[in-house]
N, C-alpha and C positions, 0 to 999 in steps of 0.2 A: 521743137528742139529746146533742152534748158539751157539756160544761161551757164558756162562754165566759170567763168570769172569777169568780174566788170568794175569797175572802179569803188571807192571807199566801204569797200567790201574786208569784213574783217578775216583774214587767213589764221593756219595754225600750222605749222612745220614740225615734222615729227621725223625722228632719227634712232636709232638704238638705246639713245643716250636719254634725252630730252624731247619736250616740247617748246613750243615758243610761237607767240600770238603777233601779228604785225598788221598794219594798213594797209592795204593796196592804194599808194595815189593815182596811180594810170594804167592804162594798158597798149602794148604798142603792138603793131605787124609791120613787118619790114618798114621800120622809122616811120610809119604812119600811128599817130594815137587812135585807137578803139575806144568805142563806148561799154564795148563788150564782145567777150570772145564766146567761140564755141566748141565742143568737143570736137577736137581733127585740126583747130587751129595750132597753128604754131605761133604763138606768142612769148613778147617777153611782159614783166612788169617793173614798174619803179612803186617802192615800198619804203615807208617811214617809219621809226621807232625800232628797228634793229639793227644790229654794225655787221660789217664784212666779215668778222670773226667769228660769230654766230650762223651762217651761212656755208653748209659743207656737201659736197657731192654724196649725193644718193636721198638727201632731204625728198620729203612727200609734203606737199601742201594743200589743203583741201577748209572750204569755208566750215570754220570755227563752229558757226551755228548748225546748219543745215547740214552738211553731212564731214565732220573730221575725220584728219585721219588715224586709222588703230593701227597696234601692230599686229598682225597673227605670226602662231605657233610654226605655221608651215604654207607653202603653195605649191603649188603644181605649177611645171613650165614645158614648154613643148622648144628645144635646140635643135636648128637646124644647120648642119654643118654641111660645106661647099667647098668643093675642091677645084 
């Protein structure tokens, strides 16, 4: 399984707008620090070198080097609505 995020791993947040490159200094799972996470966890991280105003819902973040992230032109989604 790959690593999905692990600590002083370099990120890049990508928006409509901008990009923007940041630290990862740690990684947590319910207030436990991780060495590393993986795809299905649900984590949070603490990251250095960007401010809370640069940080806006719907942001995508993926490692800088290995695989960033793009935007595309369009996707396909499957809605399932419940009554």
């Amino acid at each position: 399984m790959n690593v999905f995020i692990e600590g002083n791993i370099v990120l890049e947040t990508f928006n409509d707008t901008a990009s923007n490159f940041f630290q990862v200094k740690s990684v947590e799972m319910h207030h436990e620090q991780m060495t590393e996470a993986f795809p299905g966890d649900n984590v949070g991280f603490n990251v250095k070198n960007v401010s809370v105003k640069e940080i806006r819902r719907g942001n995508v973040c993926g490692d800088s080097k290995q695989d960033p992230p793009l935007g595309a032109e369009s996707f396909n989604a499957q809605v399932n609505k419940f009554y």
